[in-house]
Gaussian input, Z-matrix of N, CA and C with variables (Angstrom, degrees):
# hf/3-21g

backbone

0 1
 N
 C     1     B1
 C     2     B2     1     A1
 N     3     B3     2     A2     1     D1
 C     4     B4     3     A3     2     D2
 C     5     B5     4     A4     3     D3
 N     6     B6     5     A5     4     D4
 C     7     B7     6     A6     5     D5
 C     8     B8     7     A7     6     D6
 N     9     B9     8     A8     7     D7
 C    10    B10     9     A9     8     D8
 C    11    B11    10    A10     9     D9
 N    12    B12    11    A11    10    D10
 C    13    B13    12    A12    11    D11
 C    14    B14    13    A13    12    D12
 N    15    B15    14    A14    13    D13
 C    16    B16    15    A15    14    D14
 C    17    B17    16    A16    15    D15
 N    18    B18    17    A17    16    D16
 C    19    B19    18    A18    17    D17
 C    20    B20    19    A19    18    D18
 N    21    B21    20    A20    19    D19
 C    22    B22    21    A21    20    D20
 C    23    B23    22    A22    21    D21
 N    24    B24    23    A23    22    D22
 C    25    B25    24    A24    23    D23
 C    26    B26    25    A25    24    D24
 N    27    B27    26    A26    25    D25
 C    28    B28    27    A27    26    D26
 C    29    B29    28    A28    27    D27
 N    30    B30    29    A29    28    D28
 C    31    B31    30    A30    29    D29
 C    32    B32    31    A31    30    D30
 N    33    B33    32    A32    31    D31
 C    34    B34    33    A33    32    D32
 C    35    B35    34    A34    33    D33
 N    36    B36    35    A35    34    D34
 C    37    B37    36    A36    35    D35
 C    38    B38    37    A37    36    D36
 N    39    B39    38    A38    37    D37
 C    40    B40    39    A39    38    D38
 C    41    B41    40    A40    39    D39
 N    42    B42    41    A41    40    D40
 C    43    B43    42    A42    41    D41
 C    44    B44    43    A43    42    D42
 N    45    B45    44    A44    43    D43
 C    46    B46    45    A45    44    D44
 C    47    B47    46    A46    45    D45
 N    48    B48    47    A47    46    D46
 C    49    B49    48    A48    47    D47
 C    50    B50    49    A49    48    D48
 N    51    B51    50    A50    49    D49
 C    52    B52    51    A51    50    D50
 C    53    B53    52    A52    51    D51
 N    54    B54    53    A53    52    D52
 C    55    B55    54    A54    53    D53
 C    56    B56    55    A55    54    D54
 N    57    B57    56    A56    55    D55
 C    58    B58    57    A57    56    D56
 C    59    B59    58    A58    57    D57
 N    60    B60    59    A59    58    D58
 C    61    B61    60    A60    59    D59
 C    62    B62    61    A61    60    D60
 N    63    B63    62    A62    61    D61
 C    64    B64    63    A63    62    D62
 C    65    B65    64    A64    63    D63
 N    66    B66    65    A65    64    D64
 C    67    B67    66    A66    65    D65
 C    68    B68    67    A67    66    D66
 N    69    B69    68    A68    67    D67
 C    70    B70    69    A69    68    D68
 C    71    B71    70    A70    69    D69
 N    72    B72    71    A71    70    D70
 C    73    B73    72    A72    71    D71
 C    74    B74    73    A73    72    D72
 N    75    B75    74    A74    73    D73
 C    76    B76    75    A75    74    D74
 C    77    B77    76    A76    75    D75
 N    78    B78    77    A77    76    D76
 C    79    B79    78    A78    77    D77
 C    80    B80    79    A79    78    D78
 N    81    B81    80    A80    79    D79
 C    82    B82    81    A81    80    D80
 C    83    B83    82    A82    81    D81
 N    84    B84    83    A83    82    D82
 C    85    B85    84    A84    83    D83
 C    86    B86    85    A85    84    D84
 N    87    B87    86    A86    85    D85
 C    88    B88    87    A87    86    D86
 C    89    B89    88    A88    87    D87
 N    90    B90    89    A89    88    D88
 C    91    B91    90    A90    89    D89
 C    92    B92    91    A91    90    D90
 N    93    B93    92    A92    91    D91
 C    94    B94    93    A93    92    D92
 C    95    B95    94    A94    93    D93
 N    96    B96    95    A95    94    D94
 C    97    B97    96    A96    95    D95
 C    98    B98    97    A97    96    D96
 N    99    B99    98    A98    97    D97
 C   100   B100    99    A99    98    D98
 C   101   B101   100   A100    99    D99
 N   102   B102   101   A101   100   D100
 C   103   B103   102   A102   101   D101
 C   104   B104   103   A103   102   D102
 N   105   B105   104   A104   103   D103
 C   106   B106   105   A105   104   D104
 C   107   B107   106   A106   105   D105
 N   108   B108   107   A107   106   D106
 C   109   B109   108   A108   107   D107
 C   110   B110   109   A109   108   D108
 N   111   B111   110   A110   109   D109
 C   112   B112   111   A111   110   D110
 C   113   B113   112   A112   111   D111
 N   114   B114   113   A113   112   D112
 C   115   B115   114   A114   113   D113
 C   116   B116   115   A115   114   D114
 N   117   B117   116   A116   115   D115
 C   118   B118   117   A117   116   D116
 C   119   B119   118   A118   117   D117
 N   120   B120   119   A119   118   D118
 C   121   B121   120   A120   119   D119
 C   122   B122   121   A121   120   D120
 N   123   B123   122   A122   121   D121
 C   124   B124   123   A123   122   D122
 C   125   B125   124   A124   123   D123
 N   126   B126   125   A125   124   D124
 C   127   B127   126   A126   125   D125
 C   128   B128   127   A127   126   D126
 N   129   B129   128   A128   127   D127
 C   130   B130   129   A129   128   D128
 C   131   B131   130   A130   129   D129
 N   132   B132   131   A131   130   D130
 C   133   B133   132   A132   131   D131
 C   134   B134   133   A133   132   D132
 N   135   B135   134   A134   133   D133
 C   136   B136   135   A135   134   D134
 C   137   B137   136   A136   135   D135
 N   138   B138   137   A137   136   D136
 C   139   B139   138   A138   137   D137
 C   140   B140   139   A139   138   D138
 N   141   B141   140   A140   139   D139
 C   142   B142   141   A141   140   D140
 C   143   B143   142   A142   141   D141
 N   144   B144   143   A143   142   D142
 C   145   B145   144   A144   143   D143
 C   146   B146   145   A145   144   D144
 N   147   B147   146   A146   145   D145
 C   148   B148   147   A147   146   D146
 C   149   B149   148   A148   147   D147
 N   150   B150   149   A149   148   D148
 C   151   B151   150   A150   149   D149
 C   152   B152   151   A151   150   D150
 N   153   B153   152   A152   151   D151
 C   154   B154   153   A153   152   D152
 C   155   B155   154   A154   153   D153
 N   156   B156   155   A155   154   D154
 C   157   B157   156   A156   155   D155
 C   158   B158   157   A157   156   D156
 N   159   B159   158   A158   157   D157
 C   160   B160   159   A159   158   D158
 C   161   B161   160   A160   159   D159
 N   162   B162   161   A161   160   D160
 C   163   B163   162   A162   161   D161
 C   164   B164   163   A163   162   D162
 N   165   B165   164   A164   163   D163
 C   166   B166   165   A165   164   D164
 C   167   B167   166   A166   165   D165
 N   168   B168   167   A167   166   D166
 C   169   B169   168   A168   167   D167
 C   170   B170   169   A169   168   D168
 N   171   B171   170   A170   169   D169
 C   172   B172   171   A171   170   D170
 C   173   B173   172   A172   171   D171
 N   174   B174   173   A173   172   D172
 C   175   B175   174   A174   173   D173
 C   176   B176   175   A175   174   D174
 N   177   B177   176   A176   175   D175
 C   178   B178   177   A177   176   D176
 C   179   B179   178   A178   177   D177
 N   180   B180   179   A179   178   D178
 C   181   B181   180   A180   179   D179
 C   182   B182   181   A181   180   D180
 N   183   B183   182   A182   181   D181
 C   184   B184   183   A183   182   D182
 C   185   B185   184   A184   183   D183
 N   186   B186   185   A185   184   D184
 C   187   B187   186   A186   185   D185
 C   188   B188   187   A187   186   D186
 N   189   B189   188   A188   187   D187
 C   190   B190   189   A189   188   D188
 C   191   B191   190   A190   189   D189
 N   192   B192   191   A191   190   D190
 C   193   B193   192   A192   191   D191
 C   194   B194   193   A193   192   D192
 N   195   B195   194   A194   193   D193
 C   196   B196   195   A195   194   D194
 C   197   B197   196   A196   195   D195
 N   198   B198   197   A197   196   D196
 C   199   B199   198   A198   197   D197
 C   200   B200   199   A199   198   D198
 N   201   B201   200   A200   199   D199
 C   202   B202   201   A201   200   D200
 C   203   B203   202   A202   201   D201
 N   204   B204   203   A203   202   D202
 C   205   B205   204   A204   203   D203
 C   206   B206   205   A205   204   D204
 N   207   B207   206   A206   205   D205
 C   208   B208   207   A207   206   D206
 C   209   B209   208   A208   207   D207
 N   210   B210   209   A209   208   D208
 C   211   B211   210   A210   209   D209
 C   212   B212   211   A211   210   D210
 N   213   B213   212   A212   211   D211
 C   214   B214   213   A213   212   D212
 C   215   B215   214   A214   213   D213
 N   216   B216   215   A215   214   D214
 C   217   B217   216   A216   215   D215
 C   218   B218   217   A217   216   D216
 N   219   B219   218   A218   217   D217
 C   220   B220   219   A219   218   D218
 C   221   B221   220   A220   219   D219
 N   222   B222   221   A221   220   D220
 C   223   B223   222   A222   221   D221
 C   224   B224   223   A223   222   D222
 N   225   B225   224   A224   223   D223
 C   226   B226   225   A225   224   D224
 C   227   B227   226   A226   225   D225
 N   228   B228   227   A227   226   D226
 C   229   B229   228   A228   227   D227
 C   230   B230   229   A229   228   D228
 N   231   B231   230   A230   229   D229
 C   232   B232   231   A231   230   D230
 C   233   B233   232   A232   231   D231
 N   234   B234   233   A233   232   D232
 C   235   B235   234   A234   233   D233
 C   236   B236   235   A235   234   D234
 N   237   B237   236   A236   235   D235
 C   238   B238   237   A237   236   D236
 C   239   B239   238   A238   237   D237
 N   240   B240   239   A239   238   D238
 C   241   B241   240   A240   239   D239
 C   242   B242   241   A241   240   D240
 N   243   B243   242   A242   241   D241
 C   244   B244   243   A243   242   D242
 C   245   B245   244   A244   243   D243
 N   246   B246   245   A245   244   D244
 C   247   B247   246   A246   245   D245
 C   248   B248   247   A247   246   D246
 N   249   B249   248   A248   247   D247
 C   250   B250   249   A249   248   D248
 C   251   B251   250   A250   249   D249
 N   252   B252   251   A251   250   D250
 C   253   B253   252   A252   251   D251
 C   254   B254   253   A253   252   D252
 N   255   B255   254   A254   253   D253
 C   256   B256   255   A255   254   D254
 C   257   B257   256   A256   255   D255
 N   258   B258   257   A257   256   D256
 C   259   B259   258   A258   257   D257
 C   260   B260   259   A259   258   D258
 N   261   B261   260   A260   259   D259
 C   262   B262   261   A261   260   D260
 C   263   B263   262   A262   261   D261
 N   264   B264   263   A263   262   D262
 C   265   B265   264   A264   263   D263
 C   266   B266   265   A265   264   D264
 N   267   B267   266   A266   265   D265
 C   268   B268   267   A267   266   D266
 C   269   B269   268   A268   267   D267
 N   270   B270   269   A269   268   D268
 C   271   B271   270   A270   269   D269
 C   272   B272   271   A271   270   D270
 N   273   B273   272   A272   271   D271
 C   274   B274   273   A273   272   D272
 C   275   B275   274   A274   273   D273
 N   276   B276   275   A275   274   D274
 C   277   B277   276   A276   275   D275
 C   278   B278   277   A277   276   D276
 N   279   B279   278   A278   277   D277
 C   280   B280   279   A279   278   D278
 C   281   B281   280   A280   279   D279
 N   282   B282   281   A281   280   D280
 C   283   B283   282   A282   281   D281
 C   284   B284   283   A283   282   D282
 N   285   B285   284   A284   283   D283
 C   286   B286   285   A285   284   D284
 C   287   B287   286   A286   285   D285
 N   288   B288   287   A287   286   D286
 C   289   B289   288   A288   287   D287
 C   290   B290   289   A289   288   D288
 N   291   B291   290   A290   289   D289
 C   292   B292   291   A291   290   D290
 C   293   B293   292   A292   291   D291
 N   294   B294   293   A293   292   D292
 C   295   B295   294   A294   293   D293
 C   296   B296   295   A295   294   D294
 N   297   B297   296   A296   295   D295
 C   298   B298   297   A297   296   D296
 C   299   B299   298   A298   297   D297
 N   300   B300   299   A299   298   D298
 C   301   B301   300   A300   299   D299
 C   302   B302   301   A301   300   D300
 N   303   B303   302   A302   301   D301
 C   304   B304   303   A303   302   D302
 C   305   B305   304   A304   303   D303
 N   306   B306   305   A305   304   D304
 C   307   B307   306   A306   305   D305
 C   308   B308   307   A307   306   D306
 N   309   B309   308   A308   307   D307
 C   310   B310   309   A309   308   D308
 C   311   B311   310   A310   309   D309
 N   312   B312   311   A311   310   D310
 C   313   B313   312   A312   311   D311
 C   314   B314   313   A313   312   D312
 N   315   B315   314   A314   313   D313
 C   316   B316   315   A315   314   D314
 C   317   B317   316   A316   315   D315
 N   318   B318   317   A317   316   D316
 C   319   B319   318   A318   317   D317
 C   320   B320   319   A319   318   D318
 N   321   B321   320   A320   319   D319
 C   322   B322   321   A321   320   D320
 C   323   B323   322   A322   321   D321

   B1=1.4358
   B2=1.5242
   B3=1.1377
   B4=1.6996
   B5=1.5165
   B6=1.3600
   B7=1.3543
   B8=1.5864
   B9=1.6277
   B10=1.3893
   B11=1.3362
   B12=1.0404
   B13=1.7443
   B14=2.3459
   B15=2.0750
   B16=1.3330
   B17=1.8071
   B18=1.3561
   B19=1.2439
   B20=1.8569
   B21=0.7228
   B22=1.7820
   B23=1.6159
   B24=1.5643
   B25=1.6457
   B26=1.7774
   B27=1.4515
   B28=1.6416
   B29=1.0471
   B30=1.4104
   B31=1.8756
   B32=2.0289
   B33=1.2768
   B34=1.4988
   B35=1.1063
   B36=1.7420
   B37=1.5442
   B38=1.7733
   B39=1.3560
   B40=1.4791
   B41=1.7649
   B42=1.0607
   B43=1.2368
   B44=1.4283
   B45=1.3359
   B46=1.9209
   B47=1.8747
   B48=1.4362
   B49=1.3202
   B50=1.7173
   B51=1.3474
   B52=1.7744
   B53=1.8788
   B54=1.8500
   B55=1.6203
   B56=1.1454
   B57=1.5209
   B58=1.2925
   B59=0.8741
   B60=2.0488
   B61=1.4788
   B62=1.3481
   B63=1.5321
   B64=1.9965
   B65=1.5878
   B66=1.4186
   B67=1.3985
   B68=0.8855
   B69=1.8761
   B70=1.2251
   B71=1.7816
   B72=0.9661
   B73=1.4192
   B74=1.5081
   B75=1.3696
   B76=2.0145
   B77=1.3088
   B78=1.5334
   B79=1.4744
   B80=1.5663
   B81=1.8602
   B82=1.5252
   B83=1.4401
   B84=1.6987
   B85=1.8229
   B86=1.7626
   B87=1.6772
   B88=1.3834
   B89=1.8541
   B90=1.3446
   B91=0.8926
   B92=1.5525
   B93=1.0488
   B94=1.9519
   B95=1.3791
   B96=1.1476
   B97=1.8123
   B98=1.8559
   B99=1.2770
   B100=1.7724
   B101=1.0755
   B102=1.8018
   B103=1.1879
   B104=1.4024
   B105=0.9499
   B106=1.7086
   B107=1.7406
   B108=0.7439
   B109=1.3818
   B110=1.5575
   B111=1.2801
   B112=1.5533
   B113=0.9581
   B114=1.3172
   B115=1.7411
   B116=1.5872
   B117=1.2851
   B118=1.3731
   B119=1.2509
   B120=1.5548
   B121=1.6169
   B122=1.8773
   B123=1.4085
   B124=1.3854
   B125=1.9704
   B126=1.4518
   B127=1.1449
   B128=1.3754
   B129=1.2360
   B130=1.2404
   B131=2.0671
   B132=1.2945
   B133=1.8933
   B134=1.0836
   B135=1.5584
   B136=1.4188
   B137=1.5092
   B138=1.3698
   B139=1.4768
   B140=1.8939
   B141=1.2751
   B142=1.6686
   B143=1.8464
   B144=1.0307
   B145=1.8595
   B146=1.4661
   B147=1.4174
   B148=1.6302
   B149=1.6865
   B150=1.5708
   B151=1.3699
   B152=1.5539
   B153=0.9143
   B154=1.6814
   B155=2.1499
   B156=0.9283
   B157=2.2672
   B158=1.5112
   B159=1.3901
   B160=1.7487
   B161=1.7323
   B162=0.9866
   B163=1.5623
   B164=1.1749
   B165=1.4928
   B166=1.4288
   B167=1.5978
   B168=1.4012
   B169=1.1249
   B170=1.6852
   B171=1.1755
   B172=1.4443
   B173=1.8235
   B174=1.6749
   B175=1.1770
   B176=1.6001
   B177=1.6231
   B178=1.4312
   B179=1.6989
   B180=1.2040
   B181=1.5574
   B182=1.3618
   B183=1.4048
   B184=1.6238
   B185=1.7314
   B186=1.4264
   B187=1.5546
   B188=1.3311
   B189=1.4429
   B190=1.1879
   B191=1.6172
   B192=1.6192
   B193=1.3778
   B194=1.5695
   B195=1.3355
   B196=1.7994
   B197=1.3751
   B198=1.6528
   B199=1.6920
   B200=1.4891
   B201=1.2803
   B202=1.5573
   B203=1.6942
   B204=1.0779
   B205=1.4965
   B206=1.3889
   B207=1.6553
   B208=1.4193
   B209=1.3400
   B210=1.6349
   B211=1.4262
   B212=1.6280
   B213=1.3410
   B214=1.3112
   B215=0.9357
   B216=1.5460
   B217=1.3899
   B218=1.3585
   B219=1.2498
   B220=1.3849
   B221=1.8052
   B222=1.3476
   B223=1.0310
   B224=1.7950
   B225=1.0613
   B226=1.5326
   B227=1.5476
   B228=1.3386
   B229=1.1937
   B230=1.7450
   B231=1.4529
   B232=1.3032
   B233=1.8999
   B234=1.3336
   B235=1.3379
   B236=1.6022
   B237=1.3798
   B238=1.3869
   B239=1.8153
   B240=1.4529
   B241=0.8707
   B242=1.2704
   B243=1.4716
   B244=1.4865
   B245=1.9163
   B246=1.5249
   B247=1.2826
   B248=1.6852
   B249=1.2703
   B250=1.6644
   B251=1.4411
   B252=1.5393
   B253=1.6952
   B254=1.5708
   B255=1.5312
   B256=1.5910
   B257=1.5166
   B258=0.9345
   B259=1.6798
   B260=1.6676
   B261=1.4289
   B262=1.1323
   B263=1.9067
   B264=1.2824
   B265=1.5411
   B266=1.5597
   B267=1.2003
   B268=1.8022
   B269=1.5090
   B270=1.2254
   B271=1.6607
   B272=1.1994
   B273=1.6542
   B274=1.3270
   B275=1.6273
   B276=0.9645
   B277=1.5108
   B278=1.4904
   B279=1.4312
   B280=1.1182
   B281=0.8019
   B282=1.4253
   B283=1.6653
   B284=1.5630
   B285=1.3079
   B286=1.6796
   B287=1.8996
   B288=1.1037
   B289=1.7210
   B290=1.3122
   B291=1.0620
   B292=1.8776
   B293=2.0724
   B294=1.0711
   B295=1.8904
   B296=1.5732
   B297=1.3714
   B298=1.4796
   B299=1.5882
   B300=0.6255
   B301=1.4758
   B302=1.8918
   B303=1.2405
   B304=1.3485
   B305=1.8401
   B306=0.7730
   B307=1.6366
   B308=2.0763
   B309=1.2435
   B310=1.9945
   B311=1.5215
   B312=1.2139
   B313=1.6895
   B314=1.6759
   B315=1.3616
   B316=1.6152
   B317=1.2523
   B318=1.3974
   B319=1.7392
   B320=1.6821
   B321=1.9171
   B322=1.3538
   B323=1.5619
   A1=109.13
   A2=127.62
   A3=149.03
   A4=89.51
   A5=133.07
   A6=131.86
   A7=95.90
   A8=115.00
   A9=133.83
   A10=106.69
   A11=159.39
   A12=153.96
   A13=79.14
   A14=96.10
   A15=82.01
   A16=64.61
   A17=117.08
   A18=119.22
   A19=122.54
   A20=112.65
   A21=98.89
   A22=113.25
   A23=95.61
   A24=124.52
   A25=104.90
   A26=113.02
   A27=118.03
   A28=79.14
   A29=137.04
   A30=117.99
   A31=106.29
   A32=107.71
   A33=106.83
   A34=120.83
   A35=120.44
   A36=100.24
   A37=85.69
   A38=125.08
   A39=104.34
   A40=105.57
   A41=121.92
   A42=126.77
   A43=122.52
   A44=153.85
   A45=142.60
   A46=85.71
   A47=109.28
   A48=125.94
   A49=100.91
   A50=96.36
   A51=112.45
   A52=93.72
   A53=102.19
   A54=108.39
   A55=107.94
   A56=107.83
   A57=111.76
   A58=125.97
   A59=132.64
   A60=142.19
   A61=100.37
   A62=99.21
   A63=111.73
   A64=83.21
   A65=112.61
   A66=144.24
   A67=118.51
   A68=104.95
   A69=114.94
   A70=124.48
   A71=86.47
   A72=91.66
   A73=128.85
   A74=89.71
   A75=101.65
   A76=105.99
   A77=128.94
   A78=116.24
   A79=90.47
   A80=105.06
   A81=137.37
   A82=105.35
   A83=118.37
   A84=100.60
   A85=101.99
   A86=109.79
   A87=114.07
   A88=111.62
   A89=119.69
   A90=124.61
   A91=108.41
   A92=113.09
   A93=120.31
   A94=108.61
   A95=107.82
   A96=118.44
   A97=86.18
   A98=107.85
   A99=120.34
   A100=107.75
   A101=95.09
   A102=112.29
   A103=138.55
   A104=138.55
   A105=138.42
   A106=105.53
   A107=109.74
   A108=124.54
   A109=123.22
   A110=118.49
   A111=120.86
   A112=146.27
   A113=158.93
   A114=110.35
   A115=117.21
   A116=94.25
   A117=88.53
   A118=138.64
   A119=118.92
   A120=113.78
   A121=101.93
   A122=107.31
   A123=110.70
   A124=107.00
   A125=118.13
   A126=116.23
   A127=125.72
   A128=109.02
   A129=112.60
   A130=106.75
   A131=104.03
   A132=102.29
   A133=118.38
   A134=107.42
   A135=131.40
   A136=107.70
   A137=98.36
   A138=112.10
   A139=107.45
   A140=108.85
   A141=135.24
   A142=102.85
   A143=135.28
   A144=139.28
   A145=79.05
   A146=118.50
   A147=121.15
   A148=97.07
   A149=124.07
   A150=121.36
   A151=113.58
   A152=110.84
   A153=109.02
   A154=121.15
   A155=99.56
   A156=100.23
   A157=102.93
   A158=84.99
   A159=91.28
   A160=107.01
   A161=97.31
   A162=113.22
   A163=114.25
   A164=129.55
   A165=118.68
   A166=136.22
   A167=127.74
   A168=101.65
   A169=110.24
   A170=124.65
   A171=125.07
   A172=104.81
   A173=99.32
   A174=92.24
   A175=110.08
   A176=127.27
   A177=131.76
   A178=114.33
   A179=109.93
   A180=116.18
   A181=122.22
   A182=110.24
   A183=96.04
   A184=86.28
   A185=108.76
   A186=115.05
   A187=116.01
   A188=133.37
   A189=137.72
   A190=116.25
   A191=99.64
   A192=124.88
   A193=96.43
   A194=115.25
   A195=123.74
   A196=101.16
   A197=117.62
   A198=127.31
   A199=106.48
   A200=125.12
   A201=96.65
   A202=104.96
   A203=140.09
   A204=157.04
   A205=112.16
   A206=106.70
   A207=114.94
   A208=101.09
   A209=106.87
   A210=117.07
   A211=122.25
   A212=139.33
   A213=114.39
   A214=108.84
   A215=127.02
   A216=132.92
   A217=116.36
   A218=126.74
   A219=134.83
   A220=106.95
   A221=115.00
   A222=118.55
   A223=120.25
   A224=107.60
   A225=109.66
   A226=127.93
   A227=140.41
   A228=157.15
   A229=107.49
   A230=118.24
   A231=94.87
   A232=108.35
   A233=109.94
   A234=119.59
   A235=123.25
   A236=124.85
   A237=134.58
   A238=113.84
   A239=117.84
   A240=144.85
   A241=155.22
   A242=118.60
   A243=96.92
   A244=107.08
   A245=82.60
   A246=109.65
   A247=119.22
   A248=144.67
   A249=136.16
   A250=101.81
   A251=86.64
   A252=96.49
   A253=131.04
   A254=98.82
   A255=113.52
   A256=110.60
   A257=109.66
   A258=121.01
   A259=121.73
   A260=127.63
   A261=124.49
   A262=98.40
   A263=115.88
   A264=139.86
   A265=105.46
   A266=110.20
   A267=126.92
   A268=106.85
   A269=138.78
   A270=123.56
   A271=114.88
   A272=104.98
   A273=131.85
   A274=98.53
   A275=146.30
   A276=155.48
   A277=93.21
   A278=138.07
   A279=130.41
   A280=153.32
   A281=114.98
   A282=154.94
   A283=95.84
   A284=117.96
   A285=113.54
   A286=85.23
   A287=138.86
   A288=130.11
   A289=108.42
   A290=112.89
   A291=130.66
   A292=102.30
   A293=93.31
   A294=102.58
   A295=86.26
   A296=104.57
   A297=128.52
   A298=128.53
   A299=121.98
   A300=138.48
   A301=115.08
   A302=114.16
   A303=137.54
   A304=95.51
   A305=120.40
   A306=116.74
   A307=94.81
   A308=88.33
   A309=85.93
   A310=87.24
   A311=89.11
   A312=115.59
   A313=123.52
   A314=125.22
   A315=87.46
   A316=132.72
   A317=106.50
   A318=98.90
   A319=103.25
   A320=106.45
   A321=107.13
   A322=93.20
   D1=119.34
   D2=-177.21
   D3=-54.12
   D4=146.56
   D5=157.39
   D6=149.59
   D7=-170.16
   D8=-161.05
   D9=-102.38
   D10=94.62
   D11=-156.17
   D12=-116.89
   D13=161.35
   D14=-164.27
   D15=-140.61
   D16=134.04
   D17=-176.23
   D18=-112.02
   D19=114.60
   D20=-167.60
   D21=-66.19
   D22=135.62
   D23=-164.75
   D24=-64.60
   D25=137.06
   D26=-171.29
   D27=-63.62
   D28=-33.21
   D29=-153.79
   D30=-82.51
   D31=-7.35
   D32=-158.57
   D33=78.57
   D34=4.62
   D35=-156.09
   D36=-120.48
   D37=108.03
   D38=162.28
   D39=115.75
   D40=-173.86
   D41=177.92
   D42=-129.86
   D43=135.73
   D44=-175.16
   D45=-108.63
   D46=115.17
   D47=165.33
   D48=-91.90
   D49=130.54
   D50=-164.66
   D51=-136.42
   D52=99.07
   D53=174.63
   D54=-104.13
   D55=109.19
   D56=165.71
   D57=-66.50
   D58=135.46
   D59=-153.98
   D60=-98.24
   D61=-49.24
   D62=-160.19
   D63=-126.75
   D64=154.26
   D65=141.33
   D66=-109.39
   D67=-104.80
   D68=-169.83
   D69=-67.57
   D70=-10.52
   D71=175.81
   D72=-82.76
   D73=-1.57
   D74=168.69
   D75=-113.83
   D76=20.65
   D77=145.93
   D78=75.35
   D79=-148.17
   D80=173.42
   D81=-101.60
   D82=16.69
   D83=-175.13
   D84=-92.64
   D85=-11.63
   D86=-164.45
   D87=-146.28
   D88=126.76
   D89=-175.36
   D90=-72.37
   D91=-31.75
   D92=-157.96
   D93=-171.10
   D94=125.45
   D95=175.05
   D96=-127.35
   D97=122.70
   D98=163.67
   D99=179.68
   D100=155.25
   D101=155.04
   D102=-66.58
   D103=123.89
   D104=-161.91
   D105=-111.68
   D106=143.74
   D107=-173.10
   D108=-135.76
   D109=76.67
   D110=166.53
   D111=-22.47
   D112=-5.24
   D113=-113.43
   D114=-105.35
   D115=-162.49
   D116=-166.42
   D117=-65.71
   D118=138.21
   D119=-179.49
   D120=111.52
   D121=-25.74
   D122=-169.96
   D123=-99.69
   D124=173.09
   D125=145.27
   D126=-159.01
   D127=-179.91
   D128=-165.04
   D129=-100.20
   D130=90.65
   D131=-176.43
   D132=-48.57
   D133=139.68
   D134=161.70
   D135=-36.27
   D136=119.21
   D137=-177.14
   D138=-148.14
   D139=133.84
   D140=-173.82
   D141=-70.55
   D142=144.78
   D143=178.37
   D144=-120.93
   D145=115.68
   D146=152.00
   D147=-102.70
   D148=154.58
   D149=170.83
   D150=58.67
   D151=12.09
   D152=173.19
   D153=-167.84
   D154=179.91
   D155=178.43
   D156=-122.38
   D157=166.97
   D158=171.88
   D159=-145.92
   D160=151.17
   D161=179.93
   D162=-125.62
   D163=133.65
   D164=137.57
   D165=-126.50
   D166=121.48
   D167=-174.92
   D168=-95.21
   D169=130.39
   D170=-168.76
   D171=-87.53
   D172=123.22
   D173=-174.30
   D174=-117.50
   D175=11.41
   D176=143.22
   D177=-148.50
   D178=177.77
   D179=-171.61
   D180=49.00
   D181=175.43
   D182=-171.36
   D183=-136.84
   D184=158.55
   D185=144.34
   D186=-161.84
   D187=-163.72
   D188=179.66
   D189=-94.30
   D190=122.49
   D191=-162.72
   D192=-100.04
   D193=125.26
   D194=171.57
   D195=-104.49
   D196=90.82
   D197=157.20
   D198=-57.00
   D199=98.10
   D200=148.52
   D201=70.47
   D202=12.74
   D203=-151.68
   D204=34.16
   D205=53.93
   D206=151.05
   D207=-109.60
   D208=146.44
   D209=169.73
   D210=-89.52
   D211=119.81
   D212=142.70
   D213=-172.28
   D214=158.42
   D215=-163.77
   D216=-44.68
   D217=167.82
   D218=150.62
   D219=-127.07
   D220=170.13
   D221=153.85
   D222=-157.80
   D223=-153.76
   D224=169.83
   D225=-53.42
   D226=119.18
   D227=-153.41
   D228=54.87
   D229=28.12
   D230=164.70
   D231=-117.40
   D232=142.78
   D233=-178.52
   D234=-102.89
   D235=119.12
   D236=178.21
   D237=-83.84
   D238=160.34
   D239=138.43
   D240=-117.85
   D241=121.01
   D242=-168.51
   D243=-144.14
   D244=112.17
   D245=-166.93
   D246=-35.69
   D247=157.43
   D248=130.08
   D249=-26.49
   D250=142.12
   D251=-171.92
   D252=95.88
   D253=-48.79
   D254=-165.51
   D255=-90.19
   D256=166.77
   D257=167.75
   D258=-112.72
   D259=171.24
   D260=169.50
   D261=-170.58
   D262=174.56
   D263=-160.61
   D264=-148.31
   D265=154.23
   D266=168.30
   D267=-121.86
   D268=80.72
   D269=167.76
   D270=-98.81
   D271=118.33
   D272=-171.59
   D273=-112.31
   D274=5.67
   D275=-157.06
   D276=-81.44
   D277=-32.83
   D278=150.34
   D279=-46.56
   D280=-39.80
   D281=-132.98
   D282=-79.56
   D283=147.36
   D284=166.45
   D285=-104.87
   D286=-33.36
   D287=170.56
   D288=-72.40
   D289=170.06
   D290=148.64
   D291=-89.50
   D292=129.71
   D293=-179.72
   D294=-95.54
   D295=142.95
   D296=161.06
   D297=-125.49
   D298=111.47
   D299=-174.66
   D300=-102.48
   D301=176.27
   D302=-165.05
   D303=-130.88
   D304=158.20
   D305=-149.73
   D306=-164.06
   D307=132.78
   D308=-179.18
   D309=-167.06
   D310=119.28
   D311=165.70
   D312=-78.63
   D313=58.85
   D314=-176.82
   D315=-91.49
   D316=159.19
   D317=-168.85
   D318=-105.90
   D319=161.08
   D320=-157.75
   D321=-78.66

């Protein structure tokens, strides 16, 4: 269902607003197409993709991205992957911005 879902922050502090672009219109090729929205003080927990990938391309703010339990920043125009199998994190709990990103689920 297309709309605004508001997800509670690993940090406790704040809320991650997640707008979905596409639904139904990606069938079974894609779990989630949205915009994600950080902000500051909050994050988004380390979490595993079994049966499916994740992408993000970050299109403002920056924070610390956990690949797979590598650490390191991201920011604006840079794009992640994270394979079936793997895990990854958003910590913005630092952040003086909210980071926003582009978000795509695909499934295997």
């Amino acid at each position: 269902m297309k709309g605004t879902m508001k997800l509670p922050s690993a940090t406790g502090v704040g809320e991650i607003v997640c707008e979905k672009i596409l639904d139904e219109e990606l069938g079974d090729k894609c779990g989630l197409y949205a915009k994600v929205t950080i902000p500051a003080g909050a994050a988004l927990g380390y979490h595993e993709h079994h049966g499916n990938g994740e992408s993000y391309f970050i299109l403002s703010g920056e924070a610390v991205y956990d690949d797979n339990g590598v650490k390191r920043v991201i920011r604006a125009g840079d794009c992640t992957w994270t394979p079936d199998g793997n895990g990854h994190g958003v910590d913005n709990s630092a952040g003086k911005e909210a980071i926003v990103f582009m978000a795509l689920i695909v499934n295997n």
